[in-house]
N, C-alpha and C positions, 0 to 999 in steps of 0.2 A: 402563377405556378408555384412559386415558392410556400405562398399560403396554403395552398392543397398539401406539400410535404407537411409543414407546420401542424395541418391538422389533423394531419394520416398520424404522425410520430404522439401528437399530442393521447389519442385514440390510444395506442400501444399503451403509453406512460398509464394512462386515466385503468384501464384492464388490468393492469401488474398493482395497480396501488390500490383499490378498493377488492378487487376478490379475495377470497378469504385463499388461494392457492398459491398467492406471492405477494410481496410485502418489496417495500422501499429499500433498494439491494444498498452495502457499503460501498463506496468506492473501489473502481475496480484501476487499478494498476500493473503495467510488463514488466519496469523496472523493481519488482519485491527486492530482492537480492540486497539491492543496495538503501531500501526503507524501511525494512521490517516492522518499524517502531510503530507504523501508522497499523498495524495488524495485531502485532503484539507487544502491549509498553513495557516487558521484560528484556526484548531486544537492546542491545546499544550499551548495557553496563559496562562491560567491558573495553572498551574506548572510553580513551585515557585523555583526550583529546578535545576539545572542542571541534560540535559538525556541524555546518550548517548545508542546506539541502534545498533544491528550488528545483519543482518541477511543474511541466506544464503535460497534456493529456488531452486529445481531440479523439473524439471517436469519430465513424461514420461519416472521416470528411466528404464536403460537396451537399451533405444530407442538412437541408435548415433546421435550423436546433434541436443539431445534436449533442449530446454531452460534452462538456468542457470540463475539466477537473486542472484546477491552481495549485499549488501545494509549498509551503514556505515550511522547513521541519527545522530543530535546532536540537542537539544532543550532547552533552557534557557531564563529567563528571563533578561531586560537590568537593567536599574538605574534606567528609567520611570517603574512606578508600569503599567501602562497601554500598554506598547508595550513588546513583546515576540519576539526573532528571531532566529533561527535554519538554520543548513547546510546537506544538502544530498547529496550523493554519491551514485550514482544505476548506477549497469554497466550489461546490460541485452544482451545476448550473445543467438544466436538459429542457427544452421549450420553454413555459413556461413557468417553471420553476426550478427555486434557487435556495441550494443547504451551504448554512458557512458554518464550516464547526471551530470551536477551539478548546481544545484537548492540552493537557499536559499528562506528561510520561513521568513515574517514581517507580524506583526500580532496588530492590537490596539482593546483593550477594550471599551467600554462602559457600565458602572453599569446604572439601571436603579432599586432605591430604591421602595418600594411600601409596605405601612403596609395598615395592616389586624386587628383591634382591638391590641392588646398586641402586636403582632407578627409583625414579621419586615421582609421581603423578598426581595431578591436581582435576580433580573436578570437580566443576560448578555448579549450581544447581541458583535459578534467579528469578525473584517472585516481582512483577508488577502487576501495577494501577495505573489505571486512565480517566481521572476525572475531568469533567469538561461539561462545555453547554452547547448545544447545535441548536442556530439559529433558521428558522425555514420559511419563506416566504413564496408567493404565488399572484402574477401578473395575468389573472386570464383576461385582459382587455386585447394577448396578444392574437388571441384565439377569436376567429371569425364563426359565428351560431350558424347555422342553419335557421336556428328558432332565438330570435334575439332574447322572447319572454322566458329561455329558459332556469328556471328559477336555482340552477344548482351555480351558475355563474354570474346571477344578479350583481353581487359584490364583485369590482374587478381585481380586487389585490384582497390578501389575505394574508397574516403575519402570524408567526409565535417562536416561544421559546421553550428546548425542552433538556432536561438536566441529561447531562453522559456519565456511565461511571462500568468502565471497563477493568478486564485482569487479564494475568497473561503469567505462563512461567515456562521456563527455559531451561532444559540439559544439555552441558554442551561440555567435550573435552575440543584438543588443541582442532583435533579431523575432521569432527562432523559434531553435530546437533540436531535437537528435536525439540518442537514446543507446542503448546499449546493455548489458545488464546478466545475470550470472546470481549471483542471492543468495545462492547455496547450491552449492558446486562440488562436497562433499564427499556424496555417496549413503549413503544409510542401507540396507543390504540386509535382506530378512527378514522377518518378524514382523508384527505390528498393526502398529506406526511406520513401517514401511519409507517413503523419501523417493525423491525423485527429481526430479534436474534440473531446473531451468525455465528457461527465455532468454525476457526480453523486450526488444522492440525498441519505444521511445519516440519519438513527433514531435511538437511543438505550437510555436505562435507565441503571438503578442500583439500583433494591429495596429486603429491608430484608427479609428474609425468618425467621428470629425468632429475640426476640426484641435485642438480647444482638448484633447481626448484623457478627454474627460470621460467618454468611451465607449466601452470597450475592447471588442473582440473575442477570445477566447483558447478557441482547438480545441485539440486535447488528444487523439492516439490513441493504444495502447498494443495491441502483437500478444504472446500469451504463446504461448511453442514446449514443447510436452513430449512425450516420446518416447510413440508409443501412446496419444497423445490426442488428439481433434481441436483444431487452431489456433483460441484464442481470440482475441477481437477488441474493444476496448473503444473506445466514441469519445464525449469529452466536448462541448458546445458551449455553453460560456460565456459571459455578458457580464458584465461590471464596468460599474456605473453611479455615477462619481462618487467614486472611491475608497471606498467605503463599500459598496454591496449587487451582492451576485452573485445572478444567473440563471441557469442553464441547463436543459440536455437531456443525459438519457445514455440509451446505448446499447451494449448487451451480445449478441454473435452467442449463438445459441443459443435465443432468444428473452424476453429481458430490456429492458425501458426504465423510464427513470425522471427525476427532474427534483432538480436541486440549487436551493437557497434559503441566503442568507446575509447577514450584514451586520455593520458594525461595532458594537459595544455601545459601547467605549470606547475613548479611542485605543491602538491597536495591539491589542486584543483583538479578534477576531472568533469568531463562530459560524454554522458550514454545516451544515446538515441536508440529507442526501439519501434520496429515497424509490423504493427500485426494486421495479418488479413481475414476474415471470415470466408471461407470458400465455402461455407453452408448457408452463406445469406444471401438469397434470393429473391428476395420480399423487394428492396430497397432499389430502386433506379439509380442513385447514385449510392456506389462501394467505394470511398476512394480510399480503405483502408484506416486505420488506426494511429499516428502519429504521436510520438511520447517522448520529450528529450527533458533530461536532467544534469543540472550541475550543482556538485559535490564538492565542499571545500573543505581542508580540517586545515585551522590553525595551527600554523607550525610553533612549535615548541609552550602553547598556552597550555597548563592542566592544572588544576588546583591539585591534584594528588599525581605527584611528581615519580611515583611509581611507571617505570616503562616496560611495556610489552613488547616483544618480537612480533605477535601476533596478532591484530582484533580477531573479533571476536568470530567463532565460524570461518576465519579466511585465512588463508596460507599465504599473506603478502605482507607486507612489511610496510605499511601505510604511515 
């Protein structure tokens, strides 16, 4: 039974990756909010901090290989108060094949001062790059033929490497921000791997809900563009209670919703769990939903540029 799932999902995967109507998606993640960087590598300059970031990602549990996404991310500032650089590791795996990318993030500021009577305001404006190599390989020994002699799976395993080189830039004052980004500029043509484009366009704030700020509000939307696909749509809606536990709601076009859960365990350690479910997928015997948890560390008191914020970046909390 399990091989019949195997080969239904293989079927899907084999249709999304050869027609000329869709192409080999990016990885898809609940918790944005708190990874940006893996979207856009202009993300994260603003944290003054050392991050480190570890997350795991089941889709379609119960469903035999279904995607799995790993994710080890690291974010830090240099000696330059104005340049940011960070390392990724995503190793996104779906039946029979398996993408491990690794990416790094360079990122430079520009303050752009501006007073208002008394008042003094800083905006940002922050250009990155994401060079890197995704590595992709393919086990169809796991895939049972109908027609053993068929000659497109002759070879059981199939390897390559192919270069990444992403951009991304960022405007953002203390409330809210907007960005824009495409991870991957370089096209894979061809084959099982073949890639393809993505641009996404980012927007979120973070404002108080009572003055003492113990109750933050932070929305969160995210539109992905790819050629030959329909426009996706993602909308977070978060609270922070306390500097310590988040709440919210997500929402996926397509017909997806789900709910984040989080809180601090120790200082500067936290863990988010998000649960999304498809209530338009119907195809699929087993739904047992979407399963996503993250843990998030910053180094207390490590920065090479010893400059302190009240704020990271985009959030109204005091991290």
């Amino acid at each position: 039974m399990k091989q019949i799932y195997l080969n239904r999902l293989f079927l899907v995967v084999l249709v999304l990756s050869i027609s000329n109507v869709f192409a080999q998606q990016d990885i898809m993640t609940s918790s944005k909010m708190e990874n940006l960087s893996l979207l856009n590598p202009a993300y994260k300059s603003a944290s003054d901090r050392a991050t480190f970031i570890f997350q795991h990602r089941s889709q379609w549990v119960g469903f035999n290989g279904a995607p799995i996404t790993d994710i080890v991310n690291y974010n830090s500032k240099t000696m330059f108060k104005s340049i940011n650089y960070g390392l990724s590791l995503i190793n996104d795996k779906i039946g029979p094949s398996n993408n491990l990318k690794i990416h790094t993030n360079i990122a430079y500021t520009i303050k752009i001062r501006t007073k208002n009577g008394l008042k003094r305001k800083t905006t940002k404006i922050i250009i990155g790059v994401k060079p890197g190599i995704n590595i992709y390989s393919n086990n169809f020994s796991e895939i049972k033929l109908s027609n053993q002699n068929d000659n497109t799976y002759i070879t059981d395993k199939t390897r390559g490497i192919s270069p990444n080189f992403g951009i991304g830039i960022f405007y953002y004052k203390l409330q809210y921000y907007f960005g824009f980004s495409s991870p991957n500029i370089i096209p894979r043509k061809g084959g099982f791997n073949q890639n393809q484009n993505h641009y996404y366009f980012i927007g979120g704030g973070s404002f108080r809900v009572n003055r003492n700020e113990k109750i933050m509000f932070e929305p969160e939307a995210v539109i992905k563009i790819t050629k030959g696909a329909p426009i996706q749509f993602d909308l977070n809606l978060n609270f922070k209670l306390q500097y310590k536990y988040i709440i919210g709601l997500l929402a996926r076009s397509g017909g997806a919703i789900g709910v984040n859960l989080g809180f601090e365990v120790l200082n500067n350690f936290y863990i988010i769990y998000s649960f999304g479910y498809s209530y338009s997928n119907t195809t699929f015997v087993n739904n047992g939903g979407t399963h996503e948890i993250m843990l998030r560390y910053q180094v207390p008191g490590f920065s090479i540029n010893k400059t302190r914020r009240k704020h990271r970046i985009g959030k109204g909390n005091r991290w």
